[in-house]
Structure formats: C-alpha cells, structure tokens
C-alpha angles and dihedrals in degrees: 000000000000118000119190085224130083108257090241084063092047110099092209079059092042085053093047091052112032102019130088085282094069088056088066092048103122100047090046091047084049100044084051096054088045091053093051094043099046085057088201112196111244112256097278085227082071101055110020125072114234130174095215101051121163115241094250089055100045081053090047101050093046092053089053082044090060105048086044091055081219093288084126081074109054104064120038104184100050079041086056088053103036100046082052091088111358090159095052097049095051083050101052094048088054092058090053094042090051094041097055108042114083092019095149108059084237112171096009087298116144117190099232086198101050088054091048089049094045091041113043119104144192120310084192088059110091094186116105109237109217089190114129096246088063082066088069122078102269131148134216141252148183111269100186084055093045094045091041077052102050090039096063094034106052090103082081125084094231108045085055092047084059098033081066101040082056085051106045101042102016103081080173097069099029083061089057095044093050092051096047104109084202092061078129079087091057102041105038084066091055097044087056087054091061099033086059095042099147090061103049115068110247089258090065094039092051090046098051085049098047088053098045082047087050089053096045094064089069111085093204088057096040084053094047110059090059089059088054111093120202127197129212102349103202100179101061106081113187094075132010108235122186094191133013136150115248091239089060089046087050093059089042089058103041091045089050084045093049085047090046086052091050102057101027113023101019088201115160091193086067095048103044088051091046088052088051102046085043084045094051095056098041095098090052094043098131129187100332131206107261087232081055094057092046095064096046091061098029085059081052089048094053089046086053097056087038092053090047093052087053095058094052094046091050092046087048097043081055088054085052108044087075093063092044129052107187123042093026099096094044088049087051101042085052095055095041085055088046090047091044095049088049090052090058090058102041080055092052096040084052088049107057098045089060083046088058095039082040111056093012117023085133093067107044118063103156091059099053082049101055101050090049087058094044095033089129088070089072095047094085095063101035092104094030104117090216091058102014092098094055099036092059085065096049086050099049094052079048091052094047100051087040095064085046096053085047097084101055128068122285087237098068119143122236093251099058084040091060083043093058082039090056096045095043090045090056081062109039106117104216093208085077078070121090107236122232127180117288107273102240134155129188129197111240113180120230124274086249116029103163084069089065097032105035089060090041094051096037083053097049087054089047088053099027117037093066082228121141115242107162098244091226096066084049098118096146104070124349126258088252097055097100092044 
C-alpha cells in the first residue's frame, strides 16, 4: 500500500503506464465509469443469508467471506450500503487510483488514463469537435447518466473527489454541467456536506467547496441559481423557510460555514475559499431572502466584535509586556497575525457588500434594508485606513435612501418601506458610487497536488473498499485522518 519510493520510480506504475496496460487505457477508463454509472446491486448470494443455497453460491460467499475477512458481517448497516453497488465503488476507487499516480509527467512518464478521464466528451453531443485533444485516443459517455450519477452519490468521499477532477481538467463535462437548469440536483448534496460539517472529515468539506468555488467563476451559473427557486427546505435547521432561491441557500450555507470555521477549525484555507465563492456571485446577487441579508450583515457584525476583542487584548498584552519579560513577544505577535488575518475578512465581507450595491442595487431590497437598519454596525470602521475607502460607498447608498425615506412618516411598515427603497433604487445613478476592481477569484490547484490527493485516495480505499490492509504496516495517512 505505501512504497518509499515515488510511484514514477515503481516498476508495478512503470508497467501501468508504459506497458502493454497503458495501450487499453481508454476502454479500461471507460469500463470503469460504466461500472460506476450503471450502480449494479451485488449478487444477493453473496450478501443474504439463506438455508437452501446452491453450491456455487455457498463457494462464492465464502470466497467473499474470506477477502472480507468477514468484516461484511459486523456492521449491517454500513454492509446494507455498501453491497448496494459493490461494482461501482471498487470502480470508482480504481479511477481515482489511476488518475492520481504519475500526475506529474515526472521521468518522461505520462499517465495514459489521466489523459482518457480528463478527455473524454459527450456521446449525446452530435457536433464534431476539431480541438487538439480529439486528436488522442479518448472515448465517449453519457453526460445526462454521469451527471444523474454524481448528483444522488456525493455524499460519498469519493464521488465528490471525481465530480472535482471533471471539473477541474474536463473542460468537456464542466461545459455540460454548467449548462444543466436543474444544477439544484448537483449543489443541494454539497450544501448538505458543509452544513454538516462536523460530521464529514476536512477532505470532504474542502472538496464540496472547491467545487462549489469552481462553479461560482462562471456568470451564467452565479445568475442561475438565483433563478432557482427551492421549496421547504427540512434540512436546514436555524430557520424554518418555506421558499428561498438556491443562490440565497448557497450564502446561508457558506457564511454558516465561515462562522463554524471560526469557532471550531480556524482554518484560514476554509474561509478564504468560502469569501471567494460568496465574492464571485455578489454581482449577481438578485432579490434575496430577507433572512438571507441579515446574515450577511449580521457575519459582518461578529467580525466586527471580534475584531474589536482583538484590539483590547493586543493593547492589554502591550501593558503587560513591561511586567513580563518571556512569553510577551510570542502572545503579541499571535494576536498582531489574528488580527491581520481578521482584517482580511472584514475587507472581503466589506467588500462584497459594495460588489452587490454596486452591479445590482436594483435587485436587492432587503439588503438595502437591512444595512440601513443596522447601519451602526459600520460606525466603528468609517475612519479605520484598511475599510475607510469602501465604507464611504455603503454609506453613500445609506445616505441616498435615507433622504428618500425622509419625507414619509416614521411609522412606516416594512412593506411600504421596501416600496420608497424600489422606486429610489430605479433612480440611483451608480456613478455616485466610487469603482473597484471586479471581485473575481479563480481555483488554482496546488504546486504539488498528488501530496494532498495520493494519502486521501489511498485512505478512502483503506475505509471504503471493505478490503482488508493491517492497519500497523498504514504509513501513508493516519487512521484519523477521515475523522
């Protein structure tokens, strides 16, 4: 399971590659994704105790007893899910296997079925594709089945793991996915990953987000999930919503997921992907749920207080440094990097807020609404250097539907308040407003992805293959890492 040696250097991988094996690539590749598609049950001889077997069967259940080691056997619920599609997990596990040895080309090595994945297209699609990767030997699928596939599976560590490299180097199938109007079917599953976070293991939670991250470059997405309406959501628990767009479901769960970090993982990794994801829809934000708005300044409000109890403690840890001469210095530089990183997502928070007034202040209502009755929260940053800039925009769009709302009574209800807000908005002249740089991120993979991928495959085939490895010899991953 684990060699000293890189894989490029392994004869077994030299034999894969460059051998006779690598000729038959692209079927394999193919054969494997079938398998993995169709989802075929296991051979109920093989998983059901029954008092009249046949002889073949006895001999074939105790063969599978026997590689199993009877694991099969101790848990019934995990057996239940895991006999459902046998074929298709092994499967599953090979293509990720394959995919993610020899990544890097290294001694002259190309990995034949990392091309065929990341290269494959559409057998529905009738149009002849003249691109230079047509030119290699390739094969074709059914994208509507794959994707039906991916869509109900994702709760699994290693659908999601091949959902992203399709995503990442197929430009074939990200294409498809990017043009499905029912991509509610594709998000939703990955939604539920982060909002159960402390359930899933971190490699789970980081692959749903890049994904989700991936998605969110693309315009035409970022505007069609708010045209996606979603109805009763149940398993979303802090407030029940009859009716909300799954734009407006996706912020809820990537700023629950930004305030989770915060208090539990402190990984500034998570965050920074969430803010970006959350950064590349902004302009497209479109008529959001007043529930939504209110997160998204209450999450400014909670970086403001932190930000604030930073600033004491560091002010504090400086009376202090006088009265104690070792451990000072570390205490202080700790809280100047925690305040420095802070900083970073207030300014992104800010920041996002001035992308939505700025590109679609027509559209959004509540949100205007909502800063103008929690404008206080921004007081404390109007004169700070790092914020001063953006706030003066936030405060300008606050300034101009103030002096609207003047005129009326103070009694007005919500409802005749949203009403003065529409109409203003339909005249608000966004040149009052002061331009920064279009507020776009973009996924680059790591130097050296095969250290993060090579240990996270290898331990989903340790958890997940229902395949004996004696956990003494594991010097790849530990046995926590998926916990």
């Amino acid at each position: 399971m684990f060699q000293p040696q890189p894989a490029h250097n392994s004869e077994i991988y030299k034999y894969l590659m460059q051998g006779k094996c690598s000729m038959h690539a692209c079927l394999l590749m193919k054969t494997l994704l079938n398998n993995f598609m169709k989802q075929e049950k296991c051979p109920p001889e093989l998983v059901r105790s029954q008092e009249h077997w046949s002889l073949t069967a006895a001999v074939a259940s105790s063969l599978w007893s026997v590689m199993t080691l009877g694991l099969t056997k101790k848990q019934k619920t995990e057996e239940e899910e895991f006999n459902e599609a046998l074929l298709a997990n092994q499967s599953l596990l090979f293509i990720l296997l394959l995919t993610n040895h020899c990544s890097m080309d290294e001694n002259g090595i190309k990995n034949p079925y990392r091309e065929a994945l990341f290269s494959f297209s559409n057998s529905q699609d009738s149009r002849e594709s003249t691109s230079p990767k047509e030119a290699m030997a390739t094969f074709k699928m059914d994208f509507a089945k794959l994707y039906h596939c991916l869509c109900h599976s994702l709760r699994e560590d290693q659908s999601t793991l091949l959902l992203y490299l399709l995503l990442h180097q197929n430009i074939n199938v990200k294409t498809f996915i990017l043009s499905r109007t029912n991509v509610d079917q594709l998000i939703v599953p990955m939604l539920k990953i982060l909002y159960h976070a402390e359930d899933k293991n971190s490699h789970h939670i980081y692959m749903a987000l890049i994904i989700i991250l991936i998605l969110s470059e693309d315009d035409v997405f970022d505007k069609a999930v708010h045209e996606i309406v979603l109805k009763d959501v149940v398993w979303f628990k802090e407030r029940t919503i009859s009716e909300i767009s799954l734009g407006g479901l996706l912020i809820l769960v990537l700023i629950r997921t930004i305030q989770y970090n915060m208090t539990r993982m402190r990984d500034k990794y998570l965050h920074t992907n969430c803010l970006a994801a959350l950064a590349n829809m902004s302009a497209q934000y479109c008529f959001l749920h007043p529930y939504v708005t209110q997160r998204i300044v209450s999450l400014f409000a909670s970086l403001s207080k932190k930000h604030t109890k930073i600033v004491e403690r560091l002010k504090n840890a400086a009376l202090e440094s006088n009265d104690k001469e070792s451990g000072s210095d570390t205490e202080h530089d700790e809280y100047v990097q925690d305040l420095a990183v802070l900083e970073e997502v207030i300014r992104m928070v800010l920041e996002i807020i001035n992308s939505c007034l700025s590109n679609a202040l027509h559209h959004n209502p509540n949100l205007i609404y909502t800063l103008m009755y929690q404008k206080d929260v921004f007081s404390h940053f109007r004169t700070h250097p790092t914020f001063q800039d953006i706030i003066q925009n936030i405060d300008t769009v606050l300034a101009y539907f103030t002096a609207r709302l003047e005129p009326h009574d103070k009694n007005l209800s919500v409802h005749h308040v949203l009403e003065i807000i529409t109409q203003g908005a339909k005249q608000f002249k966004k040149e009052r407003l002061k331009k920064f740089p279009e507020l776009k991120f973009k996924y680059v993979e790591e130097e050296r992805p095969e250290d993060f991928f090579i240990p996270y495959v290898w331990s989903l085939v340790y958890h997940s293959s229902n395949l004996y490895f004696n956990p003494s010899r594991i010097q790849l991953f530990t046995l926590s890492s998926r916990q």
